[in-house]
N, C-alpha and C positions, 0 to 999 in steps of 0.2 A: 504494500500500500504506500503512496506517496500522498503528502499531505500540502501543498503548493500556499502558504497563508503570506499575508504581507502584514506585518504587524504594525506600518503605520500608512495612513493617507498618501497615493500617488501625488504629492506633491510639488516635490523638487523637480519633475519634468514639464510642470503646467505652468499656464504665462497667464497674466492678468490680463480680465477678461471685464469691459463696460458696455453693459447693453443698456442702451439710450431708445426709450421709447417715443418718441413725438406723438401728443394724446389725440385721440379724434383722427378726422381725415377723412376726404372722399365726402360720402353721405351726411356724414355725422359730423357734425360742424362745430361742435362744442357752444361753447358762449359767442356772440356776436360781438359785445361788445353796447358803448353809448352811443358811438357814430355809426351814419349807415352813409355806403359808397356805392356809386351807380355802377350798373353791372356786377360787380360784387362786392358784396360788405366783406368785411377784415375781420376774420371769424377766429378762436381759437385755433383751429386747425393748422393754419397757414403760420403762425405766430410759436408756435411748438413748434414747426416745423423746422422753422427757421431758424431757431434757438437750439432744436438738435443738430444740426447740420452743422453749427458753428462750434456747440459741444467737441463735435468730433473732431472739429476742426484743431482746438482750443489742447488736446491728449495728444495732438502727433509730439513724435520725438519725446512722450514722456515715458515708453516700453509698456505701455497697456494697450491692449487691441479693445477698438472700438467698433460694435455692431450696431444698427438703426432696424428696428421694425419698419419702419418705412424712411423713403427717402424722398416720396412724392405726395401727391396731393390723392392718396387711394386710400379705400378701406379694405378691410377682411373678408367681410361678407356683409351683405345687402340689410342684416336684420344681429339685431343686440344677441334680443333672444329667443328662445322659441315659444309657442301662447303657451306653455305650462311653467311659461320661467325659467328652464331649464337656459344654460348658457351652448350646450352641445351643438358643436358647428356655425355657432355663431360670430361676431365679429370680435368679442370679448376671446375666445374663445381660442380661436386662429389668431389671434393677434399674441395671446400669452405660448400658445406650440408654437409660434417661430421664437418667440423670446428666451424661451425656456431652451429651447433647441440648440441655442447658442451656446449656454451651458455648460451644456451634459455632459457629465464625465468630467467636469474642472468647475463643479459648484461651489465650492470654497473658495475660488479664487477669482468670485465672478458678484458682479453687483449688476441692479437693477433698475435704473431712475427714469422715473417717468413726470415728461414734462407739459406743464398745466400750465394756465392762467384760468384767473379766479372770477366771480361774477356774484354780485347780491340782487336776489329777487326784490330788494324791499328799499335799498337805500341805494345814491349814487354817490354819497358819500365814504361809504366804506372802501377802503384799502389797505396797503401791504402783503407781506408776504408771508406763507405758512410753508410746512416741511412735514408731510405726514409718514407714518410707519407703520405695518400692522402690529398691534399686540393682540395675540389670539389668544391667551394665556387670561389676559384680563377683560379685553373687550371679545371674545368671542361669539359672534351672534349664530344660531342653526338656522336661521333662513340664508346666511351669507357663509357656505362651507368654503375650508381652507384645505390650500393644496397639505399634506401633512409633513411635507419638506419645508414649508416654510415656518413652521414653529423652530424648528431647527434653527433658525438663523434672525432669531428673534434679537440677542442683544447686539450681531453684529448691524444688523439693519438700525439700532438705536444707535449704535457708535456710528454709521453712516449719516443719520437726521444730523448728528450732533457736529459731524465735524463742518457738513455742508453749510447748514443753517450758519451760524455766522458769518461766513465769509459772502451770504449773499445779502443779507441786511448791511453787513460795513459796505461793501463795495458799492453798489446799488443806491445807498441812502434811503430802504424801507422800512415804515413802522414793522416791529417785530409784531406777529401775529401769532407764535410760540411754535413750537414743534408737538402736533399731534399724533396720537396711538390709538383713537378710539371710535376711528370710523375703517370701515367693512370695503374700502376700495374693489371693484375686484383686479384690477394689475396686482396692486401689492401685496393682496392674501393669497396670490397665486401663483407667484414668482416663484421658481425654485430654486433662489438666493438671495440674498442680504436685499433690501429693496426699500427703496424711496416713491413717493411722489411728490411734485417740488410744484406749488402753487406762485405763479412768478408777478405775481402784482394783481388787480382787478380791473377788469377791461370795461366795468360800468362805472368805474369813476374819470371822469375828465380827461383829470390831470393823470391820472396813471396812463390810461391808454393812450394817450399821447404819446408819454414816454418809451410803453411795450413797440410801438408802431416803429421806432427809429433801429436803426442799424447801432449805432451806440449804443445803445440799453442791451437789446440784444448780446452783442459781443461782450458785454459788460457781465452779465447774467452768466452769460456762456464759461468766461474767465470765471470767475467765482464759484461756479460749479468746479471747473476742472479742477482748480486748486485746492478744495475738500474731496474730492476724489484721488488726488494723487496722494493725500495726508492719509486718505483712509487705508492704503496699502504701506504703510510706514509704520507697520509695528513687528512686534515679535512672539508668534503662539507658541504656547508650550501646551503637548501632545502627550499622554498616556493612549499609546498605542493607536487607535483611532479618533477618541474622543479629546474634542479640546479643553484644555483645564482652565486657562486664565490668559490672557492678551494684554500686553505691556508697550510701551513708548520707548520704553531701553533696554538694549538688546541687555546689560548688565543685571538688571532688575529679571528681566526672567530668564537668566541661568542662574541666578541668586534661587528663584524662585524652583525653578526645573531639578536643582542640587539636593531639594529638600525635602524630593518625592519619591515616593517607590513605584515597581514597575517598570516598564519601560519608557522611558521618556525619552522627547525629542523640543529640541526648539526649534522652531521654522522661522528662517524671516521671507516674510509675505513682500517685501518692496521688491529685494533680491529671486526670492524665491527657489531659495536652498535652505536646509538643511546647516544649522551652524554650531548644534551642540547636542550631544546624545549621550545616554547613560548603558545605552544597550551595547556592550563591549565585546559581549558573547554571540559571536555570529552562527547558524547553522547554514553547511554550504552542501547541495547535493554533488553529485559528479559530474552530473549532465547538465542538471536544470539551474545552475549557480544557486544564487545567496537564496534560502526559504525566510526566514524569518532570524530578526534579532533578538536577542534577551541581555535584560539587566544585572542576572544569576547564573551561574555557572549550571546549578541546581535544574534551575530551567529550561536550558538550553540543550542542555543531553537528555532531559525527561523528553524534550520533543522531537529533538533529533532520534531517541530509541523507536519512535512511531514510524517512523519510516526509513529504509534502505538506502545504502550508499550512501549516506551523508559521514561529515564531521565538521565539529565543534572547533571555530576560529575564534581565539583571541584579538580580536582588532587592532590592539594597543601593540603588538608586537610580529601578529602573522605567525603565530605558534598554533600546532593542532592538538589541540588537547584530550579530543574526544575521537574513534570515528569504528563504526560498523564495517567497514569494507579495507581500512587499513590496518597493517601492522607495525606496534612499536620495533622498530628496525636498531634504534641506536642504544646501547646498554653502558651506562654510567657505571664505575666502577671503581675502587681504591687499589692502591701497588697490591694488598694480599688478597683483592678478591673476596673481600669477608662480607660485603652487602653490591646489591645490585637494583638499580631505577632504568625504568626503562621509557621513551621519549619517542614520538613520531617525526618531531624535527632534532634536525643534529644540531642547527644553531642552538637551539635548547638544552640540548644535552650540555653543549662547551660551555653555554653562559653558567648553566648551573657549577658544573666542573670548576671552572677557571677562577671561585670563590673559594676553592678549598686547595690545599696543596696534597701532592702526590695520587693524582687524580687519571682516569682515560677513560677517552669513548671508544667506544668498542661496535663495530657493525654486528650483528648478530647474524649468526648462518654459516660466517667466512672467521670473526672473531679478528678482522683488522683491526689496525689501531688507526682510529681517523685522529683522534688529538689525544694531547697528554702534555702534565708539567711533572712526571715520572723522570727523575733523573737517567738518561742510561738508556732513554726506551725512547725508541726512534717509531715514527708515523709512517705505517704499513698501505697506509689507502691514501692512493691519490689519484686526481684524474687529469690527465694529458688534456689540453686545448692546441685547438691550429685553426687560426687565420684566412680564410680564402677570401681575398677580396680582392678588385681594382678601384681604380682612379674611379672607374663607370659601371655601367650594366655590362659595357660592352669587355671593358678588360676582366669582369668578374670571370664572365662567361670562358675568357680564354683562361682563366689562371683554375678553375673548375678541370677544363679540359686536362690541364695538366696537372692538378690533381688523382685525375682519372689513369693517364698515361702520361706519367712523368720523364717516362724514355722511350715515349710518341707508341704507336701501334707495334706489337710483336709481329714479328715475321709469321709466327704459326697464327695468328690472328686470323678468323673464316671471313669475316666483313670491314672491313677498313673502312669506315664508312663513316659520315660527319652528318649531323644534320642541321640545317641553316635555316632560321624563323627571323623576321623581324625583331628588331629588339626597343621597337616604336609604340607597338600596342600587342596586348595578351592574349587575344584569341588562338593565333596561331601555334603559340608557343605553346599554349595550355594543352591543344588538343595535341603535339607532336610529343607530349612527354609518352604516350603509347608506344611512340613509333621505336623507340631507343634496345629498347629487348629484340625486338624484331630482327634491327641489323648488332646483334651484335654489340649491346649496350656502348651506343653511336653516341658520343659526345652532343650536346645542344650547344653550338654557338648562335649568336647573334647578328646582324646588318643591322648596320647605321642606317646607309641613305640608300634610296633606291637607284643611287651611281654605283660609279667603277668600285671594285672589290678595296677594301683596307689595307694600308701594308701590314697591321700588326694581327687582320684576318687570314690573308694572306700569308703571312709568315707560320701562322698555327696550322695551317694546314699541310704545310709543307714538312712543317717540324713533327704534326703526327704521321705523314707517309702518306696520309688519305690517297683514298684510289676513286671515290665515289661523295658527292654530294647532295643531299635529298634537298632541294630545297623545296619548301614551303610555304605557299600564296602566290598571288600571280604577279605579275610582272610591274604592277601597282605598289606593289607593296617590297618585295626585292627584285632589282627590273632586270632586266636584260642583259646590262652590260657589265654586272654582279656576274652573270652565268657565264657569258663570254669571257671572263677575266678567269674564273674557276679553270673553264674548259682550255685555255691557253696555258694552265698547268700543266698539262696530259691528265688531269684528273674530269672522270665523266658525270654527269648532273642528270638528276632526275625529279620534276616539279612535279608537286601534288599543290594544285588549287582549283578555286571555283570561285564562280561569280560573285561569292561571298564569303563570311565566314563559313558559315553552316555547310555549302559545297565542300569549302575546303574539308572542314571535319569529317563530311562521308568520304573523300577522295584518302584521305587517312585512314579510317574506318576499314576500308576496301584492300587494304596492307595487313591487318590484324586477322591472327588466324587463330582459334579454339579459344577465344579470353576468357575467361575466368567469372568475369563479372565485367559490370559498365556504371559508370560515375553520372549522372545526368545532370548535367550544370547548366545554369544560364550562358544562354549567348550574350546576355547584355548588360551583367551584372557578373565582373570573375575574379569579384573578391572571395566570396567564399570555397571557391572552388582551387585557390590557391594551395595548400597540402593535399589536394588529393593528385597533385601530379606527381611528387615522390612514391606516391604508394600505387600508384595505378601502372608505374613505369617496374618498380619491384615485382609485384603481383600478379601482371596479365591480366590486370582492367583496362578497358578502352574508354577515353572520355568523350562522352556523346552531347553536343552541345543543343540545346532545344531555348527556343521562343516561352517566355515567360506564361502564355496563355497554350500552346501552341508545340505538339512533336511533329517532324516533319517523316511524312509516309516510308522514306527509304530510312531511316533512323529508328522509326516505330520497329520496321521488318528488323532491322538490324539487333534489336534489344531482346526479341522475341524468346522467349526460355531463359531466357536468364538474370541471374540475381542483379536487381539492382540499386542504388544506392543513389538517392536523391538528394542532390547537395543544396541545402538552404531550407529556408520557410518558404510557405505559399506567398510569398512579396517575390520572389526571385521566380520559383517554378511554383506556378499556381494549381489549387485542388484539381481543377477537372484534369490538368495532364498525370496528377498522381491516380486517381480515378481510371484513367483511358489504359494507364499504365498496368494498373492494376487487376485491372477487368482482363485482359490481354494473357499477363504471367501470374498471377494468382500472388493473392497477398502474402503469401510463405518466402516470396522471392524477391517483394517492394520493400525496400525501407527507406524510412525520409532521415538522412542524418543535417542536421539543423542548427541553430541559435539564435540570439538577440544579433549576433554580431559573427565578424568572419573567424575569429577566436574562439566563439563559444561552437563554433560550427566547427573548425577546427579540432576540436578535442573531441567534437561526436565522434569526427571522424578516428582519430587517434583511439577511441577507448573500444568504437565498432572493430576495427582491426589490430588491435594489441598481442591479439594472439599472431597473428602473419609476421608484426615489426620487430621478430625477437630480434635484437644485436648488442654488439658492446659499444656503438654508437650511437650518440646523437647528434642530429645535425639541426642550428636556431640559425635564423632569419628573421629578418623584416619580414610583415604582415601588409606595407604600405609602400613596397616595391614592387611590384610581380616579377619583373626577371629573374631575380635572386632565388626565389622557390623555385621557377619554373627550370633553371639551366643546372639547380641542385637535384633534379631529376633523375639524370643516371646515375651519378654516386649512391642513392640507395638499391638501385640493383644486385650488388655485389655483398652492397653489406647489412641490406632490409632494415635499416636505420630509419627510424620516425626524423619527420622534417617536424619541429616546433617554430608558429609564427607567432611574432612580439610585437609588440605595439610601441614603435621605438616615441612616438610622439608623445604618449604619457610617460613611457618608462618601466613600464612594469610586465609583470606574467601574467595572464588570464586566470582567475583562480580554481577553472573547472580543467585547463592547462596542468597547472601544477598539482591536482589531485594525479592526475594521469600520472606525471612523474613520479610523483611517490609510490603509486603502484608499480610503473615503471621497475624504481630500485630495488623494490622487494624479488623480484619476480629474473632481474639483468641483471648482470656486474658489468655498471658503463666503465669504461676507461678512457671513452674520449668525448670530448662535448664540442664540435668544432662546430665554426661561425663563418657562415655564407654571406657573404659583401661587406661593405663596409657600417652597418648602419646600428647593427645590434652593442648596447653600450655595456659598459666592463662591470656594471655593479647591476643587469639583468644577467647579463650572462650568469657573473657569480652566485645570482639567486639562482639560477639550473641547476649549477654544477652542486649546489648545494642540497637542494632536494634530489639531486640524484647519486650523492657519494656514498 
């Protein structure tokens, strides 16, 4: 059983959200007003309108997205409401669904103000300005039902009256008319967020609508709205787990406040809209599906991680595993006489612990090496060899890979002497020729620059591995002609696989591939995720089958037929119905989708689906945000079925569904070497590999 909870509000990924409603419209005219104008009088309607539109105007450049119910002189529908009262289908009605709509899914982070001018049946002297809000807790009336979302968001809707209201009586110069709670609107009892209605002066006194009428008032109103709207996302919630506890002005005051709570706690700041302090230290992280839920307790954290498989228990504060179902304590702390033994899932924790006491060693358990020790006399038995492949480029990568591969060029008893040449400009080609490298003869992947004459320091690899033959790859678009002719003026012979496109090219590839194993299905237009599976399809005898995100195409469909395949990405890359088409075709025993949030977490599907095929004493890391570098590291795991790990050198760090992999990894390998494909992977990622894999 897997138990997937989130233990606080989707927050940190939601952006502030102002839906500005302009009241009336179309049919429903609102108030008129004292003056009346030929051909049309100057109705509410128009005057909201107008004051919304400048609203929005008023929020650009302050990072809140602003929506309008309307933006024209229309209504919702023809009639309020229907002869039973009822609002269903009405204009009320349709006009709160598209409001709401705006919402959904980021109601916390979304307000609601709806803008009026005011009208007295009885005097023409009454004016100023009021600020209403629902209270349905105190004013609740059962002829006026409320959405039941919006009790919810009962005091943040007061903290919205409150900050608004002033700033439109200063600016403005209107009598205060107070902030009310205890009338039945229905916008406001129906909103499903924090929610206003802003009464902006009275259109039956003179002098006021006089002043509503001008483009100054207006813009005036507009400003002093925006300004208590940008205030009202300027604070800082503090969160036990979902529900909110209390809302502050300094971010100081509620972590003072957040310090002194139990559970899980978080503080949000709502201006930012991150996440800036938490007490939940105890992470539970699955293998596959990352982070499930936080906790505040140690106690906690493993009672819920026991509920469900494959998980373990992260410390935050350090990146130690403290807990986990699926792993083994590997590292065994120990004294010079061996008289007590502790035993640790990370070795950094073993050493930190160790390196506090004297005459101390960690000890691998299985093998009984010595990774560390301040043992006088007793030297460290475990270590692991690093090596360098990089160039200047993609392009020099590619050639110093080459000669990685054959360092004293091609053997003589060698059956295929063979190279194969892809662009080194864009991934498609490259992607799909990592197939092609077992075929001849686990064939080096170089690169082209330009689609001119051959490179000298291309040209020179070639010559220095013996090549007899060049596959190249794509048409003459992409590596041209006088690339081929330059080849061929070696005495070395070429032979092109391309097509009209990519996808041509991948079946022209395809059409090389004899008895494979299995087939990789990856986006043609999207190859990020699809980036490790060209190590492993090149080792294995998978073929990588490139398909249309909606869409396989009919010689590809034939080509996949009986056999196992392995869908690279979410339905955002290769969507349901080709998983579907697929499926229906080879029967679900033979379809798997391996996936993630990201090309990482997709990455380690794929690493933890074939773990068993990547047995070696190798590993080989990359960039995640190069593709040549994965893809020309292609043939090197032939030989030595080495997992390619990709990194995210732009943050710096391992994926953490990544480095579970590794730790099972070192239970199960004895790596001895961790080498690094281009230039990009940095020296204290690496060190966390080498780390989790010693």
């Amino acid at each position: 059983m897997l138990v997937i909870l989130f233990g606080f509000p989707m927050l940190g990924s939601a952006e502030k959200i102002v839906v500005v409603d302009p009241g009336h419209g179309g049919a429903f005219t609102g108030t008129c007003g004292y003056t009346r104008e030929p051909g049309k009088d100057l109705c509410e309607r128009d005057v909201n309108l107008s004051v919304g539109l400048k609203l929005k105007e008023a929020l650009k450049g302050t990072g809140i997205k602003v929506y309008l119910t309307r933006e024209s002189d229309i209504h919702f529908a023809p009639f309020l409401k229907n002869a039973n009262g009822s609002l269903t289908g009405g204009d009320y009605d349709l006009r709160m669904k598209k409001a709401n709509g705006f919402a959904n899914g980021n109601n916390d982070n979304s307000i609601f103000v709806s803008v009026h001018h005011n009208a007295s049946p009885t005097s023409t002297y009454v004016k100023g300005y009021e600020t209403y809000y629902y209270d349905g807790v105190k004013h609740a009336k059962p002829e006026y039902p409320h959405d039941p979302l919006q009790i919810k968001y009962l005091q943040d809707s007061k903290r919205l009256a409150e900050i608004t209201h002033p700033n439109v009586v200063k600016d403005l110069g209107l009598i205060d008319r107070r902030i009310r709670s205890d009338q039945s609107f229905v916008v406001i009892r129906n909103a499903q967020m924090p929610s206003i209605l802003v009464e902006l002066g009275y259109m039956t006194n003179p002098q006021e609508e006089a002043r509503i009428k001008t483009t100054d008032y207006q813009i005036k109103a507009a400003q002093a709205l925006a300004k208590g709207i940008v205030n009202y996302f300027k604070v800082f919630e503090v969160y036990r787990d979902s529900t909110k506890l209390a809302t502050f002005k300094s971010k100081q005051e509620a972590i003072n406040f957040a310090s002194k709570q139990t559970g899980n706690i978080k503080v949000f700041d709502k201006d930012q809209q991150s996440y800036i302090w938490e007490n939940a230290n105890f992470q539970v992280y699955h293998k596959t599906n990352g982070l499930l839920k936080s906790f505040a307790t140690q106690e906690d954290a493993i009672a819920f991680a026991k509920q469900n498989g494959e998980t373990r228990v992260v410390l935050k504060t350090n990146n130690f595993t403290i807990w986990s179902n699926f792993l083994t304590k590997l590292y065994v702390l120990t004294d010079i006489s061996e008289s007590y033994y502790r035993y640790y899932y990370d070795v950094e924790e073993a050493i930190a612990v160790a390196s506090q006491s004297i005459n101390r060693k960690v000890l691998k358990k299985g093998t009984n090496d010595v990774i560390w020790t301040n043992i006088s006399g007793l030297e460290v038995t475990r270590k692991i060899d690093s090596e360098k492949v990089y160039g200047i480029d993609r392009w020099e990568t590619a050639i110093n890979v080459s000669k990685e591969l054959y360092p004293n060029g091609f053997s003589a008893e060698k059956a295929q002497k063979t190279v194969i040449l892809a662009t080194g400009l864009n991934p498609w080609d490259a992607l799909s020729a990592a197939s092609l490298s077992p075929v001849y003869d686990n064939a080096p992947l170089l690169l082209a620059r330009t689609i001119e004459n051959l490179l000298p320091e291309l040209k020179n690899e070639l010559v220095r591995l013996g090549a007899e033959k060049v596959i190249i790859v794509g048409g003459t678009g992409i590596v041209g002609k006088s690339t081929e002719d330059d080849i061929n003026a070696l005495g070395i012979s070429t032979e092109r696989l391309s097509g009209i496109n990519r996808y041509e090219t991948n079946l022209q590839i395809l059409s090389k591939l004899k008895n494979v194993s299995g087939v990789f299905l990856a986006s043609g237009e999207s190859y990020a995720d699809a980036l490790a599976a060209a190590p492993i399809a090149a080792a294995n005898n998978w073929a990588i089958v490139l398909t249309l995100p909606n869409m396989i195409f009919p010689d590809a469909f034939t080509f996949i037929k009986n056999k196992e395949v392995a869908i690279i990405g979410g339905t955002g890359v290769v969507n349901q119905q080709v998983e579907n088409k697929v499926t229906t075709q080879n029967g679900q025993n033979l379809v798997h989708r391996l996936g993630g949030l990201d090309r990482y977490e997709t990455t380690a599907s794929m690493l933890w689906y074939f773990k068993d095929l990547i047995k070696s004493n190798k590993v080989y890391v990359t960039t995640g945000t190069n593709f040549p570098d994965a893809m020309v590291a292609a043939p090197l795991s032939i030989s030595t079925k080495a997992p390619l790990i990709l990194v995210n050198d732009v943050v710096n760090n391992v994926n953490k569904n990544i480095e579970a992999f590794l730790m099972k990894y070192a239970e199960e390998n004895i790596i001895t070497n961790v080498d690094m494909i281009g230039g990009r992977v940095s020296e204290s990622v690496h060190g966390t590999i080498v780390k989790k894999l010693n």
